[in-house]
Legacy VTK file of the C-alpha trace (Angstrom):
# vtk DataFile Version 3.0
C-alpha trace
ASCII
DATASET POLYDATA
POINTS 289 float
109.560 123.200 103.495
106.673 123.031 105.995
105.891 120.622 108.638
102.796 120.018 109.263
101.490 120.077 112.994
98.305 120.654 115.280
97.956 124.560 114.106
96.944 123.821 110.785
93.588 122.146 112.573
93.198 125.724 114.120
93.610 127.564 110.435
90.741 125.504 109.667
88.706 124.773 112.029
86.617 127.651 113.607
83.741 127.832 116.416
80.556 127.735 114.344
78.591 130.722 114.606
74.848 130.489 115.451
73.340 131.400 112.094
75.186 128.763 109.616
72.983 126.788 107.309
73.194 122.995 105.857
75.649 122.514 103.394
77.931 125.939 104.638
80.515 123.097 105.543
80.036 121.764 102.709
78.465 118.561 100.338
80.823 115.357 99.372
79.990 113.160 96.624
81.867 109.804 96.740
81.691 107.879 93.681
83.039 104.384 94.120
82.284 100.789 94.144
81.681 97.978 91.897
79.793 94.263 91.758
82.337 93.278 94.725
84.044 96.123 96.488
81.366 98.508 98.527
83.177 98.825 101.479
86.056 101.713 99.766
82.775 104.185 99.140
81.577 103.741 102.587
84.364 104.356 104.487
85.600 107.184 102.379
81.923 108.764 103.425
82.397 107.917 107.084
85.519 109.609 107.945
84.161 112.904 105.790
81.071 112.597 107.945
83.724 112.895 111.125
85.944 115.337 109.593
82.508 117.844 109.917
81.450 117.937 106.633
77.576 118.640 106.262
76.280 115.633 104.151
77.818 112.739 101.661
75.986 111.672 98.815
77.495 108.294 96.931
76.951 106.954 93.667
77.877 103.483 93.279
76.525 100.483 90.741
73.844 98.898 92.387
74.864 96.025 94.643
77.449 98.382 96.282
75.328 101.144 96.547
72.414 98.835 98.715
74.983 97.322 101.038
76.496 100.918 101.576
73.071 102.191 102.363
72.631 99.533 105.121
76.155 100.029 106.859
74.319 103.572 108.146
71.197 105.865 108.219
74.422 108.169 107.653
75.220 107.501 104.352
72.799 108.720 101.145
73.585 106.080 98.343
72.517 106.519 95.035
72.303 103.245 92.833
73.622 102.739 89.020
72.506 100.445 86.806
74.887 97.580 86.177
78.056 96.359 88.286
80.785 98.831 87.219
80.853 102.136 86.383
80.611 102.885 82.405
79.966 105.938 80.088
76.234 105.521 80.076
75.882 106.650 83.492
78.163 109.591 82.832
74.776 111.711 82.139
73.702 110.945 85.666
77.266 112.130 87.149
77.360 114.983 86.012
73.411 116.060 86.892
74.347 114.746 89.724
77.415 116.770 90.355
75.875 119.758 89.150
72.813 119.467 91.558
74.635 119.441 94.266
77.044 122.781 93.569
73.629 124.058 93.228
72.312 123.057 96.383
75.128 123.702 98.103
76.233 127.183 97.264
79.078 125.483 95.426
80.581 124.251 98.853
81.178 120.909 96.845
83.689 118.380 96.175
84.332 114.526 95.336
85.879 111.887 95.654
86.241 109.182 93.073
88.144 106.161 92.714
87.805 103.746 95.611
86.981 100.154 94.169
85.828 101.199 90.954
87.568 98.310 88.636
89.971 99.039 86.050
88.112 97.419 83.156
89.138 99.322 80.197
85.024 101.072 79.816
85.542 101.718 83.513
88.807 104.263 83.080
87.210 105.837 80.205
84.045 107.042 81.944
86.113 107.989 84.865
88.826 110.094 82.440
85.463 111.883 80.368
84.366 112.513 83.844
87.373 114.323 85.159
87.680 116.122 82.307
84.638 117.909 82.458
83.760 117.977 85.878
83.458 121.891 87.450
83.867 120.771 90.876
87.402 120.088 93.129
88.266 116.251 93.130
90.186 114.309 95.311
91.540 111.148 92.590
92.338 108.329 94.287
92.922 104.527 93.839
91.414 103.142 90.326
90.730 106.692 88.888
94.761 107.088 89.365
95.068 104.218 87.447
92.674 105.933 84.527
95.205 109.278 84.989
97.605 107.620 84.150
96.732 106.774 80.735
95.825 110.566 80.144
97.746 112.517 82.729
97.611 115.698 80.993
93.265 116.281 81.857
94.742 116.823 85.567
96.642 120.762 84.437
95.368 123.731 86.431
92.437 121.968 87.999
91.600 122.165 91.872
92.559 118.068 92.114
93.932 116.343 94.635
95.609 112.987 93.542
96.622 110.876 96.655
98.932 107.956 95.676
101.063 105.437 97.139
104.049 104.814 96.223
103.302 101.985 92.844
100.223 104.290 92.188
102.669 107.216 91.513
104.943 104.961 89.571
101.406 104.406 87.528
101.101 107.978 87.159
104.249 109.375 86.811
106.186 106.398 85.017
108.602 107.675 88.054
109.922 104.268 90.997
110.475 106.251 94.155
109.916 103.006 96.251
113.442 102.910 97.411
114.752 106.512 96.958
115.413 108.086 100.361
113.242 110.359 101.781
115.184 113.953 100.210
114.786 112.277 96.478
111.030 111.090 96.510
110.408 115.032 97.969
111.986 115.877 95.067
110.528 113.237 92.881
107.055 114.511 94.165
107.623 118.442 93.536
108.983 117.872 90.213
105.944 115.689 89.285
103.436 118.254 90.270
104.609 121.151 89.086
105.121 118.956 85.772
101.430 117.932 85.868
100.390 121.288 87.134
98.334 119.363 90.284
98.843 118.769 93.458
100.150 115.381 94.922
99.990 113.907 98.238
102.197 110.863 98.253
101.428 108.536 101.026
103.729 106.988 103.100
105.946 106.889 106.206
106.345 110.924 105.549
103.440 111.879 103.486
104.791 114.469 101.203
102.476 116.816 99.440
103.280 118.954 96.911
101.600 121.897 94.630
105.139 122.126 92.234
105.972 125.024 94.005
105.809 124.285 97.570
106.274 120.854 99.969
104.932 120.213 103.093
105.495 116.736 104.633
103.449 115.301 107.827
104.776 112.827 110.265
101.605 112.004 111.629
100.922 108.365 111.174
101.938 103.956 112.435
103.336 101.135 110.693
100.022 99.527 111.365
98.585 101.609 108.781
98.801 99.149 105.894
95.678 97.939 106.705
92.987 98.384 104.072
90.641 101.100 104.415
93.250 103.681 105.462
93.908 105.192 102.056
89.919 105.470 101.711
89.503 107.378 105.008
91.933 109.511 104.005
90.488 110.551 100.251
87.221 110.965 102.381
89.136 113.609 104.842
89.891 115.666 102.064
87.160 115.477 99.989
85.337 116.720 103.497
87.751 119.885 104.159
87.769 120.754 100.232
84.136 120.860 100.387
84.645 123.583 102.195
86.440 125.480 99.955
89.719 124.535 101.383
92.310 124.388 98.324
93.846 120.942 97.680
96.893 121.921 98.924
96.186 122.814 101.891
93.181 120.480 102.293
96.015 117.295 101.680
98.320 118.529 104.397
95.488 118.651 107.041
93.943 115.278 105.785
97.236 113.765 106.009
97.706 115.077 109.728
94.318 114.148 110.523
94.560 110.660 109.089
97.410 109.759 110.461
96.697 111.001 113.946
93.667 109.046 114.170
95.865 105.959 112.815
98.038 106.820 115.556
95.288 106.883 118.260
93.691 103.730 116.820
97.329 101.907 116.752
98.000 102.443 120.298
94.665 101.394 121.153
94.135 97.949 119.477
97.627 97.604 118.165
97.647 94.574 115.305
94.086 94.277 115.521
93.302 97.793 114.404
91.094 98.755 111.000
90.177 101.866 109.247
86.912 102.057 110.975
88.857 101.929 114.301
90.693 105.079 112.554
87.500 106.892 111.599
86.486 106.357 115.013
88.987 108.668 116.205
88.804 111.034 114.087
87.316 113.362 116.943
89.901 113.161 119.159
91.918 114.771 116.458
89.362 117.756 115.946
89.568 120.596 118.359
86.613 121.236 120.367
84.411 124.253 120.580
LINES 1 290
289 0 1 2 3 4 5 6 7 8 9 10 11 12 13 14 15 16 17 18 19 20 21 22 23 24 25 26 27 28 29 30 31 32 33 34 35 36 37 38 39 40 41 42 43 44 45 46 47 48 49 50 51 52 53 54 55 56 57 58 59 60 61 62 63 64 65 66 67 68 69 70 71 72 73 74 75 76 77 78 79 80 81 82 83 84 85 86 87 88 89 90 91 92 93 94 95 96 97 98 99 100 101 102 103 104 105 106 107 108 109 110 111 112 113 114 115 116 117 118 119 120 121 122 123 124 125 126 127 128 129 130 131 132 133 134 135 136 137 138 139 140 141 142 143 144 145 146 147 148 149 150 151 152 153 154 155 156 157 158 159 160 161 162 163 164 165 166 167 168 169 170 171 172 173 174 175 176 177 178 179 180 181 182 183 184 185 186 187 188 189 190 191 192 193 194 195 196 197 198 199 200 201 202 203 204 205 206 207 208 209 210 211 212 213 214 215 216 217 218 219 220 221 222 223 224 225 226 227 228 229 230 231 232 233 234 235 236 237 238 239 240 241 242 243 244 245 246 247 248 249 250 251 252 253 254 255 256 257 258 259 260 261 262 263 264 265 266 267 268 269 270 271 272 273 274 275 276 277 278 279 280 281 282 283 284 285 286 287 288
């Protein structure tokens, strides 16, 4: 069993040397949104900015993509057609996807999921997607719901699925709710070494799990129920497996760094605190160089 702590920031983070190029830490797509959620995409692209990776390029149906381009300069947002994501734009994904491996040297990942819509066209794009997409994927929110119907797409790939505790029960058909903390470690092992994936169940303890091993991090506030905070931390490891960090290890750092920076925020601002408050402190989390 591991516990996750401060060292694993020093496995992975490294003073730069001089001659690095762009994209050498790495390209994130985030694809997200809908007619009426844009804010999921965003801040999943925010907090990757913060975690160091080297650019984030989100696809999103139109009205989400042009309010997510005005939030910052930061964030690249690519428009679809339409309000929610359906099969015709699957041709675009995927060029999309595969343009960036390219351009990146193959330092490439994504996220998908956050405020997509579960509208039955919705889940099937986003299933076809995952199960021909050559690039690691952190699966979170509404494409966990689409999993669900078709677990079995998720064996052997380099995924990251990051549930709470009813989206597990969605994807598992397993209630570990109210099991005490030994059982739902269990629950979680047995689930992804059944799926043949790794899981990072959020909660009090986030518990991750590749089937074979568990680590759990401790990191984290009760004020963390606050929307937002699941995004930013889908968008932390889409950032460190960008960087050709495996999902395993990528969801026990993202789960340290998320709920540090939840901690820091907490303290700060208490019951007024939000997930850009989190992303905000995201570099006092880091080590410096």
């Amino acid at each position: 069993m591991i516990i996750v702590n401060k060292e694993i920031l020093k496995n992975i983070y490294k003073k730069r040397p001089p001659n690095v190029r762009k994209y050498d830490f790495g390209l994130l797509i985030v694809i997200g949104g809908s007619e009426f959620y844009s804010g999921s995409p965003a801040l999943a692209g925010t907090a990757a900015f913060k975690t160091g990776v080297d650019m984030v390029r989100i696809i999103a149906p139109k009205r989400a993509a042009d309010i997510i381009a005005s939030f910052s300069p930061n964030l690249a947002a690519y428009p679809l057609e339409g309000n929610y994501l359906n099969k015709k734009h699957l041709s675009t994904l995927f060029s999309m996807t595969e343009s960036a491996k390219a351009v990146a040297m193959g330092n490439t990942a994504v996220v998908i999921g956050g405020g997509m819509g579960r509208s039955a066209e919705t889940q099937e794009a986003i299933l076809e997607y995952l199960s021909e997409v050559s690039v690691p994927v952190v699966i979170d929110a509404d494409a966990i719901h689409a999993v669900g119907g078709n677990p079995q797409i998720l064996s052997g790939k380099p995924f990251l699925i990051t549930p709470h505790t009813y989206e597990f029960f969605v994807l598992t058909k397993r209630e570990v709710y109210k099991l005490p903390e030994k059982e739902r470690i269990k629950a979680v092992q047995e689930e992804a070494s059944r799926l043949k994936t790794t899981i990072l169940l959020k909660g009090p303890t986030d518990i991750i799990s590749n089937g074979e091993e568990v680590a759990l991090s401790k990191t984290g506030s009760p004020l963390m129920t606050v929307g937002g905070m699941g995004d930013t931390l889908a968008g932390i490891a889409g950032a460190l497996m960008a960087r050709r960090i495996g999902p395993f290890l990528a969801g026990q750092a993202a789960a340290f760094i998320n709920g540090l920076a939840g901690e820091l925020a907490g303290k700060k601002l208490g019951e007024s605190v939000t997930a850009t408050d989190l992303i905000d402190e995201i570099p006092n989390v880091l080590p410096k160089f």
